[in-house]
C-alpha positions in Angstrom: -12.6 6.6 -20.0 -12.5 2.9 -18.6 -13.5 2.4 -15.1 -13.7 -1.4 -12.7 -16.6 -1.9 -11.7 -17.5 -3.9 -8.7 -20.8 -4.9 -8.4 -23.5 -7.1 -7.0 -26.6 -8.5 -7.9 -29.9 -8.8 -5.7 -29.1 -12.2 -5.4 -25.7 -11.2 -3.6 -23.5 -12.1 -6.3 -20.3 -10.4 -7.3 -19.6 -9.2 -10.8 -16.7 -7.4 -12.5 -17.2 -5.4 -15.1 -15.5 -2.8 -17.5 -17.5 0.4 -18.4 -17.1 3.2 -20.5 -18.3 6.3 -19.4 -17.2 10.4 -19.7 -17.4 10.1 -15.5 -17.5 8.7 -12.4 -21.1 9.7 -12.3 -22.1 8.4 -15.2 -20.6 4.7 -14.6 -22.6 5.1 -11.3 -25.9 5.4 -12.9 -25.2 3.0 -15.8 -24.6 0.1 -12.4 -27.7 1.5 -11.2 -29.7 0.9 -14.6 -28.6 -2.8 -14.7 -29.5 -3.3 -10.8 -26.7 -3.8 -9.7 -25.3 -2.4 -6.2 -21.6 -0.6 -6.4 -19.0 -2.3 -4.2 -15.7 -0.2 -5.8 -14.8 1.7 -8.6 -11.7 2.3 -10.0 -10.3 3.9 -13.3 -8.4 1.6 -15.7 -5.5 2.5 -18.5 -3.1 4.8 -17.6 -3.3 8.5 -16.3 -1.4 11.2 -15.2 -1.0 11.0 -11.1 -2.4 13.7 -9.3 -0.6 16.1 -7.3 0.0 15.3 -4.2 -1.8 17.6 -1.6 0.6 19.3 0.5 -1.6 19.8 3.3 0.1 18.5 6.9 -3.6 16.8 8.1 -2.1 14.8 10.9 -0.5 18.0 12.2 -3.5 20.4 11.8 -5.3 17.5 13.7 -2.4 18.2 16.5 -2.5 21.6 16.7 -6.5 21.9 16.3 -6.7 19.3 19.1 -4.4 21.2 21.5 -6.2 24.4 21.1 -9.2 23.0 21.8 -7.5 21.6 25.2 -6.6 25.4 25.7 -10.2 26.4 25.9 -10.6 28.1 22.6 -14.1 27.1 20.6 -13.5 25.6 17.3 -13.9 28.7 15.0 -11.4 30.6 17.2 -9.0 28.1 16.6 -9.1 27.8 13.4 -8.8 31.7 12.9 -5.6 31.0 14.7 -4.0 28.1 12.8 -5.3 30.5 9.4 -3.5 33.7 10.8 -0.4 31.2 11.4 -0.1 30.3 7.9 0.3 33.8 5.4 0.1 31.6 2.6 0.3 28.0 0.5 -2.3 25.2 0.5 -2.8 25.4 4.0 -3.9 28.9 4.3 -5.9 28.4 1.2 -8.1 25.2 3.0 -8.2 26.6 6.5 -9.8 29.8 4.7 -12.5 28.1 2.8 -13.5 25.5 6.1 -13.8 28.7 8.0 -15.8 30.6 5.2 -17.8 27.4 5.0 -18.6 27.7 9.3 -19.0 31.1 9.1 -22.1 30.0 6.2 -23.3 27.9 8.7 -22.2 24.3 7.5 -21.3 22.4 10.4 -17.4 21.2 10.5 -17.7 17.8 9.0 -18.9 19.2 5.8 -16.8 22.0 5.6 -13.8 19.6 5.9 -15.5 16.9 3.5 -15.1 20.1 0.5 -11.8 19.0 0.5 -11.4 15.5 -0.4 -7.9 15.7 -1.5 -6.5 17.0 1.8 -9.0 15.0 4.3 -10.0 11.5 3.7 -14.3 10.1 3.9 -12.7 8.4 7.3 -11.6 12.0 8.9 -15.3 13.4 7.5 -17.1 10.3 8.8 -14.9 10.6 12.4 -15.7 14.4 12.4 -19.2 13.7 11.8 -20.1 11.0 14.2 -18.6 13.6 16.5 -20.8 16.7 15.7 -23.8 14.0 17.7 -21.9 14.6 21.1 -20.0 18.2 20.1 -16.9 16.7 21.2 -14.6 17.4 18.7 -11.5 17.4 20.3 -12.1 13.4 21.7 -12.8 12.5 17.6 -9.4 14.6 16.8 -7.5 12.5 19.0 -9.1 9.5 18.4 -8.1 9.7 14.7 -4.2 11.0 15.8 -4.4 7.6 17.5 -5.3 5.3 14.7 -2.9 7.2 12.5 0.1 6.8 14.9 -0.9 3.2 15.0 -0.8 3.0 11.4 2.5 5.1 11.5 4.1 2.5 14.3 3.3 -0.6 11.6 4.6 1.2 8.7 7.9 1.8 10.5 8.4 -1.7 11.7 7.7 -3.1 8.0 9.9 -0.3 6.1 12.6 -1.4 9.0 12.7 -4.7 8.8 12.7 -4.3 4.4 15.2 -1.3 3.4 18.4 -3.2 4.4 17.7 -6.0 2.4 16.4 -3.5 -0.4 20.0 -1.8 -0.5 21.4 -4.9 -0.6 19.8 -6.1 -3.2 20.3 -2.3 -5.0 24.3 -2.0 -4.7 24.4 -5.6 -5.5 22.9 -5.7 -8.8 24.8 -2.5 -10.1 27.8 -3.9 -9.0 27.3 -7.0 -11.2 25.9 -5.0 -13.9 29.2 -3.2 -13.7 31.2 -6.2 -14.1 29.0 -7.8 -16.9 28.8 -4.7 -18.9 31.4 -2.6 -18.2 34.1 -4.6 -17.3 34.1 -8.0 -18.8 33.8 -6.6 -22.6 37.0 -4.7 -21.7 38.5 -8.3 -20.9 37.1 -10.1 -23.7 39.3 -7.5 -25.8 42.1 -8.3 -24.2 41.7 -11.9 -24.3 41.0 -12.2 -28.3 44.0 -13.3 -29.4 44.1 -16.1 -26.6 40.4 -17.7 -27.3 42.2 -20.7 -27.8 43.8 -21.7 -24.5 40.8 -19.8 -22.3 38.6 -22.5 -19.7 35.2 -23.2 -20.9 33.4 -20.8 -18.3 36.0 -18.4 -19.4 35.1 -18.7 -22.9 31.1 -18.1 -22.4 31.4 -15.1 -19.7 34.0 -13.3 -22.6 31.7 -14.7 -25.8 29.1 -12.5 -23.4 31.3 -9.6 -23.4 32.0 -9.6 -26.6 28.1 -9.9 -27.6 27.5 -6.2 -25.0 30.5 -4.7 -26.9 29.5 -5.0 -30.2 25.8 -5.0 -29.3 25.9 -1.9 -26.9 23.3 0.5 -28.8 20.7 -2.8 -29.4 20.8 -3.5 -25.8 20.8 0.2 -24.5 17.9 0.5 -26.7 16.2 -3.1 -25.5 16.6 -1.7 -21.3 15.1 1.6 -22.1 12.0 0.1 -24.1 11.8 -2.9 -21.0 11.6 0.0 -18.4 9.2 1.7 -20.2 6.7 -1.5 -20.6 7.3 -2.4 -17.1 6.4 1.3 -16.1 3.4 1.1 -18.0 2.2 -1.9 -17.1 2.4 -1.1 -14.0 -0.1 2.3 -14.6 -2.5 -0.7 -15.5 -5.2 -1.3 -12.8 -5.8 -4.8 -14.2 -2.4 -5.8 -14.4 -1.6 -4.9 -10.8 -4.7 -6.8 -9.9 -3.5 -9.9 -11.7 0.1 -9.7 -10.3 -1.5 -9.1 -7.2 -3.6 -12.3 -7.2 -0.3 -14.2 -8.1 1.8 -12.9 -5.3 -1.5 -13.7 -2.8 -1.3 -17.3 -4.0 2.7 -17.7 -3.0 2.2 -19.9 0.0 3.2 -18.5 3.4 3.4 -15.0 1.3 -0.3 -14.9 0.8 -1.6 -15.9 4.6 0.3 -13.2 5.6 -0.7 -10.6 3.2 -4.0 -11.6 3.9 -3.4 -11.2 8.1 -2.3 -7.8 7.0 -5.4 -6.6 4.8 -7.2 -7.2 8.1 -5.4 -5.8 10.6 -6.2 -2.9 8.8 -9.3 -3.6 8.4 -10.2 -3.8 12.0 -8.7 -1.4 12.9 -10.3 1.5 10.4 -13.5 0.0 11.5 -12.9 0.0 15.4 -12.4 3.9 15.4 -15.5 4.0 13.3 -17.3 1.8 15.6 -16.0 3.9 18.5 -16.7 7.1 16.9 -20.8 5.9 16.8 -21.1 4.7 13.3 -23.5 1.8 12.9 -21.9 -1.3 11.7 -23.4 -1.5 8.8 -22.4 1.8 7.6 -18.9 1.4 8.9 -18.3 -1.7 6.6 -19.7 -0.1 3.9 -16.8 2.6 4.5 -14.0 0.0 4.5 -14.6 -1.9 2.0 -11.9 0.2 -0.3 -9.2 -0.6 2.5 -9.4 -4.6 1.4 -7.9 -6.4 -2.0 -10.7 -6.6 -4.3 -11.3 -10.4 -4.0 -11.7 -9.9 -0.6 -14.3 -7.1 -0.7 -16.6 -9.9 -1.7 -16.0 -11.4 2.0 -16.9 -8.1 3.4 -20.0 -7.7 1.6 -21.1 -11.4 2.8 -20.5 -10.1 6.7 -22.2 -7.2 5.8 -25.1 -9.1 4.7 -24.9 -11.8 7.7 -24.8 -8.9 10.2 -27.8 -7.1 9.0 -30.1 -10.7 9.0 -29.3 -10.6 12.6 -26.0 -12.8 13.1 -23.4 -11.7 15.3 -19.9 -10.1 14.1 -17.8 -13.0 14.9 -20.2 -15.3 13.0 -20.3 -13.6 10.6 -16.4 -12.6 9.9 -16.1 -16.3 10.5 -18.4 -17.5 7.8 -17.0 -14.6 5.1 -13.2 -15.9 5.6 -12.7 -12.3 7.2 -11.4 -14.0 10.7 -8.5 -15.8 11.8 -9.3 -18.1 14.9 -7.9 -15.5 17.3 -9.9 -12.7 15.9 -12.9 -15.1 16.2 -12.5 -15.3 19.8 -11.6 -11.4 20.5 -14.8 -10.5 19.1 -17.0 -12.7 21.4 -15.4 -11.5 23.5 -15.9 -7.6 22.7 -19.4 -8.9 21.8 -20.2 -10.1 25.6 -18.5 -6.1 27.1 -20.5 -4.5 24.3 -17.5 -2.9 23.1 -16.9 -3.8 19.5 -14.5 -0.6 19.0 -12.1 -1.3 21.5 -11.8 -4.7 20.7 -11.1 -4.4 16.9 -8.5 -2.5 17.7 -6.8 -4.8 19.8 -7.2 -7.8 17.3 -5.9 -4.9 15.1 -2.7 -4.5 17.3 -2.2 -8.5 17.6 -2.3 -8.6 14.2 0.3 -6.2 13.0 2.6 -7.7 15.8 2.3 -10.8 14.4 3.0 -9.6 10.3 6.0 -7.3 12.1 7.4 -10.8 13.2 7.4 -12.1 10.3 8.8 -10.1 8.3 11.9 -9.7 11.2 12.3 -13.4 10.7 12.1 -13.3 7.2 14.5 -10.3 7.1 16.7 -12.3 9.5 16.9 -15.7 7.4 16.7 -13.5 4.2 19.6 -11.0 4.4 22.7 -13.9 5.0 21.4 -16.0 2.3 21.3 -12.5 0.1 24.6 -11.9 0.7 26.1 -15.3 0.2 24.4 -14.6 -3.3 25.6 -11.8 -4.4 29.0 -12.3 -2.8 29.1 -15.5 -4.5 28.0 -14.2 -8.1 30.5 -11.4 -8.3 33.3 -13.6 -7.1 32.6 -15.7 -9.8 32.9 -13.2 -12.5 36.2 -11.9 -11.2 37.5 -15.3 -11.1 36.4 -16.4 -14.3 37.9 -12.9 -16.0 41.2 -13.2 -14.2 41.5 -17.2 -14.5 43.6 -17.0 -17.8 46.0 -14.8 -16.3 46.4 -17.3 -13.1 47.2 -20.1 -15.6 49.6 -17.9 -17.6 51.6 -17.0 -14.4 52.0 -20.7 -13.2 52.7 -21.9 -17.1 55.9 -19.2 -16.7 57.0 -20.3 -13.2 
């Protein structure tokens, strides 16, 4: 198999590189041989997704939170969610986490056995926990940073699925038109080729192309869906259309104001949880683009010779000038965690009101489009039969 590597050198610089290796494992000791430091590592080509687990984490957080509000101790409660669930995926990972307790592993590496169904964030929350034995404050503290994430997800799938329908009916019903309907009228129009307008003449010449070229250009869709499809399986592909979209002005900044309001705020419930900063950006770094992760490794690496955080984000590119200010701030109250998160929430406001003013500006000019493109085809097909009707009258 093919795997991206990102990498760095002892002198701190970044390099990319293409392995091939029967594992993950392996690629991990060949970076290792060369002296390199992994950053990220990512399969290439294509591969068969993997099943999606089925298991409800955010709930279990819920209801594992709420019974330890209720007084019961932690393998208690789980003995109750397991003899609520008879069978499935659940039943199946709430039994081995409480075979794993009962074989005296603490929680956070019972949970981490499962990688598919909790993610190194909920092991690393859980974990940082297990210090204090407060379980229940980590549980909540990761219900809050998911609702948060859930609240930003909402306003952007809002703000784009209108415009996304739009766009949907619009296109079939042109591709109705052009491929359905007009070769229809460029049949009944041969014997008048003559006396049809110019615009007329090309949109039926077009219709008569799809009619006598219906099995070519079936075939042509079907083999552009499936090269589109797999391209899209490609890592490096998605990277490079990635990079393009990032350099679309005004499309980029935002983008990029995005990519860190998630970063701050998967590292202020780290930092809040106890996790040393250094560690915490270490555990981040897969939340960022890759040609940002480079920034991230640069404030990793300014943090540990001493500077402070908002130096440091400052100097990687990793802060706007608002964040820049919030963390002095949060610097002076000694309260790093708190105050990520709130850049984090400033941040997502700001992309949510973009993309309602894009939306806004977006969806009139979208319809004017479309309306305007399928008027044009019915006029054009229906033209000769307007100048028939006045040549009789």
């Amino acid at each position: 198999m093919k795997f991206e590597v990102l990498a760095v050198d002892s002198s701190q610089r970044v390099a990319a590189l293409t392995l091939e290796a029967a594992s993950e494992a392996a690629v991990m000791e060949s970076v290792r041989a060369r002296g390199l430091s992994l950053v990220s590592l990512q399969k290439s080509g294509f591969e068969l997704p993997r099943r999606p687990s089925r298991f409800p984490t955010t709930l279990f957080s819920m209801e594992l939170m709420s019974l330890l509000e209720a007084g019961l101790n932690l393998v208690e409660a789980l003995q109750t969610l397991a003899e609520k669930d008879s069978g499935g995926e659940r039943s199946e990972v709430l039994g081995g986490i409480l075979a794993a307790i009962h074989r005296g592993e603490p929680f956070s590496q019972a949970v981490a056995a499962f990688p598919r169904q909790f993610s190194p964030l909920y092991v690393a929350t859980i974990r940082a926990s297990e210090r204090t034995g407060n379980v229940r404050e980590a549980l909540g503290r990761y219900l809050a940073y998911q609702e948060e994430l859930e609240r930003v997800k909402k306003k952007i799938v809002s703000a784009t699925i209108y415009p996304a329908i739009l766009v949907i009916v619009g296109s079939l019903v042109l591709a109705f038109l052009m491929f359905y309907v007009v070769p229809r009228f460029a049949k009944v129009y041969e014997d008048m080729a003559g006396t049809l307008p110019f615009f007329s003449k090309l949109l039926l010449a077009f219709g008569s192309f799809v009619s006598s070229n219906s099995a070519m250009l079936a075939i042509g869709l079907v083999a552009g869906v499936t090269a589109f499809v797999w391209a899209f399986t490609r890592q490096d592909i998605r990277t490079w259309a990635n990079l393009q979209l990032w350099r679309v002005p005004g499309v980029g900044e935002r983008m990029k104001t995005y990519q860190l309001a998630r970063l701050y705020r998967t590292a202020g419930m780290l930092l809040r949880a106890g996790i040393p900063a250094v560690r915490t950006f270490d555990m981040v770094t897969g939340l960022l683009a890759l040609h940002l992760r480079k920034n991230l490794l640069v404030a990793k690496t300014l943090v540990e010779q001493g500077q402070p955080m908002s130096v440091a984000f400052g100097m990687a590119g990793l802060a706007t000038p608002v964040a820049a200010r919030m963390m002095a701030v949060g610097e002076r109250g000694g309260d790093m965690g708190r105050m990520f998160g709130e850049i984090a929430r400033f941040h997502d406001d700001e992309v949510a009101r973009a993309i309602d003013a894009f939306t806004k500006a977006f969806e009139p000019l979208l319809m004017a489009v479309l309306g305007v493109s399928i008027g044009v085809v019915v006029v054009l097909m229906y033209m000769p039969i307007f100048e028939l009707a006045g040549s009789i009258r």
